[in-house]
FIFI-860652 format. One record per residue: residue in three letters; x, y, z of N, C-alpha, C in turn. Coordinates in steps of 0.2 Angstrom, whole numbers, plus 2048, in hexadecimal, padded with zeros to 3 digits. Example, Ala and Ser with C-alpha at 12.3 -4.5 7.8 and 13.67 -1.06 7.14 Angstrom:
BEGIN
ALA8427E482783E7EA8278427F0827 SER8407F58238447FB824840800827 
This chain:
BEGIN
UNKAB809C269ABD0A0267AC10A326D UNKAC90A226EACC0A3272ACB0AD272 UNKACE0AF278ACE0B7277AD20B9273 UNKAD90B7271ADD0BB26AADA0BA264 UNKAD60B4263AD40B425EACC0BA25C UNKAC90BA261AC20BE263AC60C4263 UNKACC0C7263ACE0CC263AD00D025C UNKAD30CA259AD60C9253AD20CA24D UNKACC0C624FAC30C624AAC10CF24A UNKAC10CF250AC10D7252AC40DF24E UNKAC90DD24CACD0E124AACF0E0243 UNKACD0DB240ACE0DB237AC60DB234 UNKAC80DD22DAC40DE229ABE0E422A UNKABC0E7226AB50E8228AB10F0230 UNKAB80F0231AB70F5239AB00F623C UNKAAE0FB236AA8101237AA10FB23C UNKAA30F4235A9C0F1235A9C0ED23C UNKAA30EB23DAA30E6243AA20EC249 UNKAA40F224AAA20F524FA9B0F624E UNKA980F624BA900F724BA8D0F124D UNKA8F0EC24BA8C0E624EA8F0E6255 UNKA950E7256A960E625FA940E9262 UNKA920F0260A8E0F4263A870F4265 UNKA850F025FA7C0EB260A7C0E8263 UNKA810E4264A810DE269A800E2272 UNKA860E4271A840E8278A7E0ED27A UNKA7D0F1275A760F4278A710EE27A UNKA700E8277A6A0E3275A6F0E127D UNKA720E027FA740DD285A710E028C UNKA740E728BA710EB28FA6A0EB291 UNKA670ED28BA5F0EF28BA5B0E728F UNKA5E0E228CA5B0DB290A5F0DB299 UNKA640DC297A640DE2A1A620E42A5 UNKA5F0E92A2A5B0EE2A3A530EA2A3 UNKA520E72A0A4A0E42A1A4B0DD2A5 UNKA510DC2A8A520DA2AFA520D12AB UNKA520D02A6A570CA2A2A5E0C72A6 UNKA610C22A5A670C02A4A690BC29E UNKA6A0BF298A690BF291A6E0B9290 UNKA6D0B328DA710AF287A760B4283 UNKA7B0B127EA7F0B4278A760B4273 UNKA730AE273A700AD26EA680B126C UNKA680B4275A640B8275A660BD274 UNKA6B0BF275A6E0C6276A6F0C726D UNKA6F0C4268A700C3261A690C6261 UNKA640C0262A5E0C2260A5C0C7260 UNKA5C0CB268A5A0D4268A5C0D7263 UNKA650D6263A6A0DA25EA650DB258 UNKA630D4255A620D324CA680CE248 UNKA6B0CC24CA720C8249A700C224A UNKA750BD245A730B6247A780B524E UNKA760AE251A7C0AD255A830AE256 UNKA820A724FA890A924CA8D0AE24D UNKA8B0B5247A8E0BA24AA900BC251 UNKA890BC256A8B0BD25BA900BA25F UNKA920B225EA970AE262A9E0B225F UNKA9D0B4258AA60B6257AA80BD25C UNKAA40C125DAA50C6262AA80C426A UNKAA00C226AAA30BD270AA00B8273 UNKAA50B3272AA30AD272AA00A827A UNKAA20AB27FA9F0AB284A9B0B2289 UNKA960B028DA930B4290A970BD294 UNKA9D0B8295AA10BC29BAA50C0296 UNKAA60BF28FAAA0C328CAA50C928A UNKA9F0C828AA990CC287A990D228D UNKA980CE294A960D5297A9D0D729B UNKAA40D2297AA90D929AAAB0DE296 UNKAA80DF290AA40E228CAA20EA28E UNKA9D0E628FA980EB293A9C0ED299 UNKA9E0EC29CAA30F02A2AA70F529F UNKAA90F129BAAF0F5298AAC0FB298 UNKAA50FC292AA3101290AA0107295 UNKA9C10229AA9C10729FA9E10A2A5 UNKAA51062A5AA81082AAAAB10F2AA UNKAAC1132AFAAD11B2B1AB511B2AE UNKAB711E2ABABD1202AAABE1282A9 UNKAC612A2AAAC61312ABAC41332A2 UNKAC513029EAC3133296ABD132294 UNKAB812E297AB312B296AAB12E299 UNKAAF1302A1AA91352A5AAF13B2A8 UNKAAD13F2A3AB21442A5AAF14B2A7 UNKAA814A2A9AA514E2AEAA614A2B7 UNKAA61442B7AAC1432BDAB21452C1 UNKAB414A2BAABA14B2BAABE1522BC UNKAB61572B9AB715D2B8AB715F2BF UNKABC1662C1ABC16B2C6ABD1652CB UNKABF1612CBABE15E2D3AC01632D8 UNKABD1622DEAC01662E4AC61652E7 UNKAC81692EBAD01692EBAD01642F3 UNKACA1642F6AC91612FEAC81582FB UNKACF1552FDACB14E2FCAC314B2FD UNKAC214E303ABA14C305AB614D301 UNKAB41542FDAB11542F9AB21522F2 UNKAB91502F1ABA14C2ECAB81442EB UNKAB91422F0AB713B2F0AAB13C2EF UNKAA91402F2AA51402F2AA01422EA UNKAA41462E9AA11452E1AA41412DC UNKAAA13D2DEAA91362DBAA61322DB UNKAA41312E3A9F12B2E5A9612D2E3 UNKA941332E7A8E1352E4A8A1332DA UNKA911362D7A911352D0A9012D2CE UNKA9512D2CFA951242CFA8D1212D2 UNKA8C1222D7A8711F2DBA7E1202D5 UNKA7F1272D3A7A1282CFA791252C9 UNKA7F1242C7A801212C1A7E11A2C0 UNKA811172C3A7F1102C6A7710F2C7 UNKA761122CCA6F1102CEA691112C9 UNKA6C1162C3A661162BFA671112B7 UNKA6B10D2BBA6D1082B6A6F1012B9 UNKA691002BFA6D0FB2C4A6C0F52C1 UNKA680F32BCA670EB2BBA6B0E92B6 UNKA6D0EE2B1A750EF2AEA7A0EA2B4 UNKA7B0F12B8A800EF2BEA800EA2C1 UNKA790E82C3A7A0E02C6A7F0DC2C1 UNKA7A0DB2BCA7C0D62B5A830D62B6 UNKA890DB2B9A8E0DD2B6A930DA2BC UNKA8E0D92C2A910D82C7A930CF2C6 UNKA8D0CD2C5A8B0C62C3A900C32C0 UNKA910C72B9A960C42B3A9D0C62B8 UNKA9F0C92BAAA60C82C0AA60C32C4 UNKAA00C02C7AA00BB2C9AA00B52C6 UNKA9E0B42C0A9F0B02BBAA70AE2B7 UNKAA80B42B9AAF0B42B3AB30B02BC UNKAB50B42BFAB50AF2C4AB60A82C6 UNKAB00A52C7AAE09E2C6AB009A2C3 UNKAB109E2BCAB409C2B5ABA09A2B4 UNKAC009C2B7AC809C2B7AC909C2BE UNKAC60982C4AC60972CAACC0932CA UNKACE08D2C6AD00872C6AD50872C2 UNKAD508C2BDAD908E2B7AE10912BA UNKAE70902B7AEC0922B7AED0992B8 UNKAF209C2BEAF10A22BDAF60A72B6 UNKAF60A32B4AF70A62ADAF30A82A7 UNKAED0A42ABAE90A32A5AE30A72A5 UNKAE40AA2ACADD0B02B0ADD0B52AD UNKAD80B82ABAD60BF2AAAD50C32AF UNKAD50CB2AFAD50CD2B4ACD0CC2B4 UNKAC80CB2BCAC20CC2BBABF0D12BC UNKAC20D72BEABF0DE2BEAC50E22BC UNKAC30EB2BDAC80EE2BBAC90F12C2 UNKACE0F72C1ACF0FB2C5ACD1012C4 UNKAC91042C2AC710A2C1AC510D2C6 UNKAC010A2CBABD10D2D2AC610D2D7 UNKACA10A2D6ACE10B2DCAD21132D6 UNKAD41152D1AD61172CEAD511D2D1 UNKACD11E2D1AC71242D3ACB1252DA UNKACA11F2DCACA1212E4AD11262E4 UNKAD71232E3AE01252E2ADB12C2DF UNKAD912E2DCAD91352D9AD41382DE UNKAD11382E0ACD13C2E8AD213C2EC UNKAD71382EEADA13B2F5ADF13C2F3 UNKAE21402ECAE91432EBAEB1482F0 UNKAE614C2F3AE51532F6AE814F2FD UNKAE81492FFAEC148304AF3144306 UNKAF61462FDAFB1422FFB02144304 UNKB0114A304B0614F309B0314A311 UNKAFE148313AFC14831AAFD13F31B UNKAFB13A316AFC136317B02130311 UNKB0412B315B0B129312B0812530D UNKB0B122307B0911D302B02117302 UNKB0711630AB0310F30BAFC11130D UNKAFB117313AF7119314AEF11930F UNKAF411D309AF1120303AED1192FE UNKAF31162FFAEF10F2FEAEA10B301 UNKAEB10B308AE710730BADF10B30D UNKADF11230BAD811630AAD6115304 UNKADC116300AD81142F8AD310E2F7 UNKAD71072F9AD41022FAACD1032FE UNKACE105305AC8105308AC210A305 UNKAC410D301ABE1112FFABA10F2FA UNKABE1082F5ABB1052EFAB41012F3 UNKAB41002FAAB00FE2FEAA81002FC UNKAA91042FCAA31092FFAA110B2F8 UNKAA210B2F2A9D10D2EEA9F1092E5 UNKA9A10A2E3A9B1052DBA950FE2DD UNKA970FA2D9A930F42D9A910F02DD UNKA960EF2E1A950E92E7A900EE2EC UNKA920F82EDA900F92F3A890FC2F0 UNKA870FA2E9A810FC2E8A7D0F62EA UNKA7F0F12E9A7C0EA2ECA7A0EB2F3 UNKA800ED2F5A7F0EA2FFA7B0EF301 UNKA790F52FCA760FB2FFA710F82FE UNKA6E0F82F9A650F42F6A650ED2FA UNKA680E82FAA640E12FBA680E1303 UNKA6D0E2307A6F0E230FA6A0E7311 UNKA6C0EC30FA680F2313A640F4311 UNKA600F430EA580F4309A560FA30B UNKA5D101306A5D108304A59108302 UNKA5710E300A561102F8A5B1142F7 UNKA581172F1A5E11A2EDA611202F1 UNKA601252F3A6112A2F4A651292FB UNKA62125300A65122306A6D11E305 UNKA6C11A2FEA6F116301A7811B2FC UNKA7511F2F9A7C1252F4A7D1282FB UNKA7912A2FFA7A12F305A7F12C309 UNKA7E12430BA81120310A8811F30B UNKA8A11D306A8F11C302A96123303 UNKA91129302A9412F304A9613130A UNKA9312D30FA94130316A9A12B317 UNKA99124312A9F11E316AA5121315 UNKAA612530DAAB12530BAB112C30E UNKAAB12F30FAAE136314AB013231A UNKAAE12D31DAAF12C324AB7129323 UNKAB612431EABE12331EAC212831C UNKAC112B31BAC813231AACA13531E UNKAC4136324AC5139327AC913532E UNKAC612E32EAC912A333AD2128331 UNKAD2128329AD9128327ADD12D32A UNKADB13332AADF13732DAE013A332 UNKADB138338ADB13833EAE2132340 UNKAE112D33DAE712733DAEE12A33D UNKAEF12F338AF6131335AF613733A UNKAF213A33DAF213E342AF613D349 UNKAF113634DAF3134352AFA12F351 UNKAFA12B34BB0112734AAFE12134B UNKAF911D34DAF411934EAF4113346 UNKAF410C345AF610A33FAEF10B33C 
């Protein structure tokens, strides 16, 4: 099933009942990548209670199943809007309790995250070859979103480009990929490795504006 049609399946007939079966689907997806699984469509039915069948019209490939699940978990400002609340007015601390929050959220949900990381690399692989008309995006941008939203407090001191080129560097330092390199390069544990993610990301703020200070690219 192409994506417009898996789209198209989605949104006729029946609402209430396909969203409760989508929603089976994805808990049963989770709970076996939580028990440290890399689940089939077929198995991923089985947990659910549904035949395959069913399960393929949802989604008919693996990587549409756990961009799914991204979807659902990913951080967004309507979604985790304790993220959002009071933020402080100091960039520094702003970016800090995005990344802290983030970081705890993640880690106690890391076999999720791996999975999730996996299926990005999958979708990847997938469309390597494939026309660039034809690619999906394989991630989103929400973490760089985040990041744009912590360093608002410094758009008076530093230029667009600037602003960009910190945004970007800080998507570095926390979310999936840095929960990886925290646990298996640097073999943290949890509390060291939120600690070291915290420190990286204040260090770039701080080295950004020492740049815009001195005039230094």
């Amino acid at each position: 099933m192409s994506f417009s049609r898996q789209e198209k399946f989605l949104s006729s007939g029946r609402q209430n009942q396909k969203q409760r079966t989508r929603e089976a689907l994805l808990d049963a997806a989770m709970t076996l990548a939580r028990d440290g699984q890399s689940p089939s469509i077929a198995e991923v039915a089985e947990a659910a209670r549904v035949s395959p069948a069913t399960a393929y019209r949802y989604y008919p490939n693996p990587g549409s199943l756990w961009a799914d699940v991204a979807s659902r978990m990913q951080i967004t400002a309507t979604g985790f809007p304790e993220l959002l609340e009071e933020l402080p007015d100091d960039a520094e601390e702003r970016i800090d309790k995005i990344v802290r929050i983030t970081a705890e959220m993640q880690f106690a949900d890391e076999a999720v995250w791996r999975r999730l990381v996996r299926a990005a690399l999958d979708r990847w692989f997938d469309q390597a070859n494939a026309p660039e008309a034809e690619r999906v995006p394989i991630r989103g941008n929400t973490r760089l979103e985040m990041a744009h939203l912590a360093i608002e407090p410094l758009a008076d001191r530093l230029t667009p480009d600037q602003m960009d080129r910190l945004a970007n560097a800080l998507t570095f330092v926390y979310g999936m990929e840095a929960l990886v390199t925290t646990r298996d390069t640097c073999d943290l544990d949890t509390a060291t490795a939120i600690d070291t993610m915290r420190w990286a990301a204040r260090a770039l703020i701080r080295a950004a504006l020492a740049e815009a200070e001195t005039g230094t690219p």
